[in-house]
C-alpha positions in Angstrom: -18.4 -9.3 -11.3 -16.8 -11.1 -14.4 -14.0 -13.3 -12.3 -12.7 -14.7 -15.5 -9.2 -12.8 -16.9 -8.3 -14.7 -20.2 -8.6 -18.2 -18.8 -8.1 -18.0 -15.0 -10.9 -17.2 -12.5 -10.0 -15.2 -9.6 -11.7 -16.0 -6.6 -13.3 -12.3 -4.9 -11.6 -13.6 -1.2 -8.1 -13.3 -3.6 -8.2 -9.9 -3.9 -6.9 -9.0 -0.6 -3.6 -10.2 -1.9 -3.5 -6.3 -4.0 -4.1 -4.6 -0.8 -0.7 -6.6 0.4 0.9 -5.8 -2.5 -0.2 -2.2 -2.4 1.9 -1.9 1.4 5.4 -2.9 -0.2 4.8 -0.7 -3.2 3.8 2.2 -1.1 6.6 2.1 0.9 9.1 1.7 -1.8 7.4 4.9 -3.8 7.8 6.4 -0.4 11.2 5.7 0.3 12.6 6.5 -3.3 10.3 8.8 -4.4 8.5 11.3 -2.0 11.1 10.9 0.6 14.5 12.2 -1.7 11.9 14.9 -3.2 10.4 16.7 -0.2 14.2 16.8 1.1 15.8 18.2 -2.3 13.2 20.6 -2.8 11.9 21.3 0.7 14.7 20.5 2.9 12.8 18.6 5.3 10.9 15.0 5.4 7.4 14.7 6.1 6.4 14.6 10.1 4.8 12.1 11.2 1.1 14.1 11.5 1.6 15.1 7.7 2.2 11.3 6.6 -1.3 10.4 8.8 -2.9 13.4 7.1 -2.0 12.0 4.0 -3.1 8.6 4.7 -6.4 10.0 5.8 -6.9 11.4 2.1 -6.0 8.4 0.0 -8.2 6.6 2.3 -10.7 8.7 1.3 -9.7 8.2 -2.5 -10.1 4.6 -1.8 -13.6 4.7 -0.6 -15.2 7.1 -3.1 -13.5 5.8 -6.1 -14.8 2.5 -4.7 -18.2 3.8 -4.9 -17.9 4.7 -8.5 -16.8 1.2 -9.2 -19.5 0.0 -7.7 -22.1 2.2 -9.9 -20.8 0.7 -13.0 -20.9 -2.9 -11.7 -24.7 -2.2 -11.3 -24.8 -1.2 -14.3 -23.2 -3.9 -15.9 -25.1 -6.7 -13.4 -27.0 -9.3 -15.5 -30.7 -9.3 -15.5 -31.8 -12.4 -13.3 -36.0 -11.7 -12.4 -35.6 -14.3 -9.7 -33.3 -12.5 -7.4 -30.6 -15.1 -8.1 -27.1 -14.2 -7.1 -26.0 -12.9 -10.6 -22.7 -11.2 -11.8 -21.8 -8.2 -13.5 -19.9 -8.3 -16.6 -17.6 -5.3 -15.5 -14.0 -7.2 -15.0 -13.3 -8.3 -11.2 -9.7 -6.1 -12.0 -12.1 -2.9 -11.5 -11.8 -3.5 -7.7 -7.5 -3.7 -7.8 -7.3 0.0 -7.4 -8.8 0.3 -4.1 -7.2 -2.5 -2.5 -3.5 -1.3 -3.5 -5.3 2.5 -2.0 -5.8 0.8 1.3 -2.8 -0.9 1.6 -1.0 2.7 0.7 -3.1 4.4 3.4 -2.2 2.1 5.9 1.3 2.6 5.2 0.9 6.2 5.8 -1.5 5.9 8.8 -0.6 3.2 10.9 3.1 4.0 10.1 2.8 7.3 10.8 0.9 6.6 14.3 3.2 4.1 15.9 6.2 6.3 15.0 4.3 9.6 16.3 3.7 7.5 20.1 7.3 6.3 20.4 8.7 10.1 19.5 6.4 11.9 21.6 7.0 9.6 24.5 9.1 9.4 27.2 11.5 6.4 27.7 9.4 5.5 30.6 6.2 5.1 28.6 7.3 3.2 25.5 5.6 0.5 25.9 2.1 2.3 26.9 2.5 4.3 23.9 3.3 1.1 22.1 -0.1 -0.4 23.4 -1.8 2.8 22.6 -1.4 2.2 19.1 -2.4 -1.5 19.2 -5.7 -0.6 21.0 -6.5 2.7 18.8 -6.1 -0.2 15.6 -8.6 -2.7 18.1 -11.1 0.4 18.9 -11.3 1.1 15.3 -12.3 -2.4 14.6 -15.0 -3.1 16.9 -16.2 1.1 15.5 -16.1 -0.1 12.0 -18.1 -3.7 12.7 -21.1 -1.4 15.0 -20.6 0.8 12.1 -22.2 -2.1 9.3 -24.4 -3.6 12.2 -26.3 -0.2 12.0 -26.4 0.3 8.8 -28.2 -3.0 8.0 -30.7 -2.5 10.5 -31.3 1.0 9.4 -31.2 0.9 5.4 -33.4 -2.6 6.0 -36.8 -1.0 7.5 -39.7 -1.2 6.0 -39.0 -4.6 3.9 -36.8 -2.8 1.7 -33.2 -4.6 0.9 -30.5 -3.4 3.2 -27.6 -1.1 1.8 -25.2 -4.4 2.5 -27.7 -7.1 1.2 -26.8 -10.8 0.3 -27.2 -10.3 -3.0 -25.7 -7.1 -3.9 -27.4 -6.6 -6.7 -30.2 -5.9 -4.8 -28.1 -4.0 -2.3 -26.4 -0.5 -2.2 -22.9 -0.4 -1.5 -22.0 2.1 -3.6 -23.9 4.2 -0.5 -22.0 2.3 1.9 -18.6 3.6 0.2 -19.8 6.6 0.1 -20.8 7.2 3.8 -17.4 5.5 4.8 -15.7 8.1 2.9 -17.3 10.9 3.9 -16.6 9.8 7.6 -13.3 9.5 6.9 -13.2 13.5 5.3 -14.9 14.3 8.7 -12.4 12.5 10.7 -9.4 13.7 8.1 -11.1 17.3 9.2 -11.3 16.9 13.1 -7.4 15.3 12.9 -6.3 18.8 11.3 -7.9 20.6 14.0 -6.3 18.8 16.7 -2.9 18.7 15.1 -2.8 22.5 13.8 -3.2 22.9 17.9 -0.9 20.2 19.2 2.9 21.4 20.7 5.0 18.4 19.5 7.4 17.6 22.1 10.8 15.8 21.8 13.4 14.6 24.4 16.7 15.3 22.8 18.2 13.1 24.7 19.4 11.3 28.1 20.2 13.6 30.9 22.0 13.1 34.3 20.1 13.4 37.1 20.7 17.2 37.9 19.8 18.5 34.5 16.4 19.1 33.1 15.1 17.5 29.7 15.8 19.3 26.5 12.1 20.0 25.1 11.7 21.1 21.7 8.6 21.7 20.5 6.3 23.2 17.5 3.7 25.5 17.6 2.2 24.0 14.5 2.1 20.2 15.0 1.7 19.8 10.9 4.6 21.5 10.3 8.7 20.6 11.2 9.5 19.4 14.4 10.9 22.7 15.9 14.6 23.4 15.4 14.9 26.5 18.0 15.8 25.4 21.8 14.0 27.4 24.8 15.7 28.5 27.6 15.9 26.2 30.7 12.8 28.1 32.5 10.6 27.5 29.3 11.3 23.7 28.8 10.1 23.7 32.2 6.8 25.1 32.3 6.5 24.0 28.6 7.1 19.8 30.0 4.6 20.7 33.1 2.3 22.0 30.8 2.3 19.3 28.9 
């Protein structure tokens, strides 16, 4: 891509810098923004499942509008007949939207997550709920690296230039984007199944030893956190069941 904006070049490696960027700027818009308006209008903040559904779609957003990008750089890419590592003349800029997309979803996501394991855990298990989320951010890395090691090896075969090629000219990564984001609508699908049937659960509070924990909990885990108590019997079999 054209790296040159007026008179400074910006290296490719740079542009992870938007993606930091894009985590302040989503949390400000979230704090001052979507925050004050779901509570004037709706009376109630967004649960922590609704902010990790959220950050499932603008993931999605990222990756598919990162695939159109990638269209248009292809075909603005400079002829070169000797498979040379040529540019496109689309601007380098093009690609700012996704990063500062990613960064937001993370903000929504991995936010979301670590606040969702120390609310629906007991005092006890803090810190396994805390390490929960460190390894769920650990698995997904070493899914998403088998994830491009098989798609080389499968868009290769046959001498033909793999989706992620050296030259990307040559390659496909508009496909790439495209798969990634329709893994993450089937993901975004299978995380509203589980959470439409998930009971939230939520200690109110310390107890002596002689008195049972307050349980409150939700029928629909997307939806508020459960305001109405149950009696002592049904906090019972409600925490066993659990």
């Amino acid at each position: 891509m054209n790296k040159a904006v007026s008179n400074l070049q910006i290296p490719p490696g740079s542009m992870n810098v938007f993606e930091i960027l894009g985590v302040p700027g989503f949390i400000v818009l979230y704090q001052f923004c979507i925050s004050p308006f779901m509570l004037k209008v709706l009376k109630k903040d967004l649960t922590e499942l609704q902010r990790m559904g959220i950050g499932f779609i603008v993931s999605v957003v990222a990756m598919f509008s990162a695939g159109l990008v990638e269209i248009y750089r292809l075909k603005h890419q400079r002829v070169c007949a000797n498979r040379c590592k040529a540019s496109s003349s689309l601007s380098i800029l093009w690609q700012m939207p996704q990063y500062v997309l990613v960064g937001g979803s993370e903000v929504f996501t991995y936010v979301g997550m670590m606040e969702f394991f120390n609310k629906e855990s007991p005092d006890g298990l803090k810190s396994f709920a805390s390490a929960l989320y460190v390894a769920s951010m650990s698995a997904g890395s070493f899914l998403s690296e088998l994830i491009v090691t098989v798609i080389i090896k499968a868009s290769g075969k046959e001498s033909r230039e793999s989706w992620i090629a050296d030259n990307l000219n040559h390659g496909r990564m508009d496909n790439f984007y495209f798969l990634i984001g329709l893994l993450n609508v089937l993901g975004f699908i299978l995380f509203v199944l589980c959470a439409k049937r998930y009971r939230g659960i939520q200690f109110a509070g310390h107890n002596d030893e002689n008195e049972n924990p307050v349980i409150k909990g939700s029928e629909d885990g997307l939806g508020t956190n459960g305001d109405e108590e149950v009696t002592q019997i049904e906090e019972i079999e409600v925490y066993l069941e659990a």
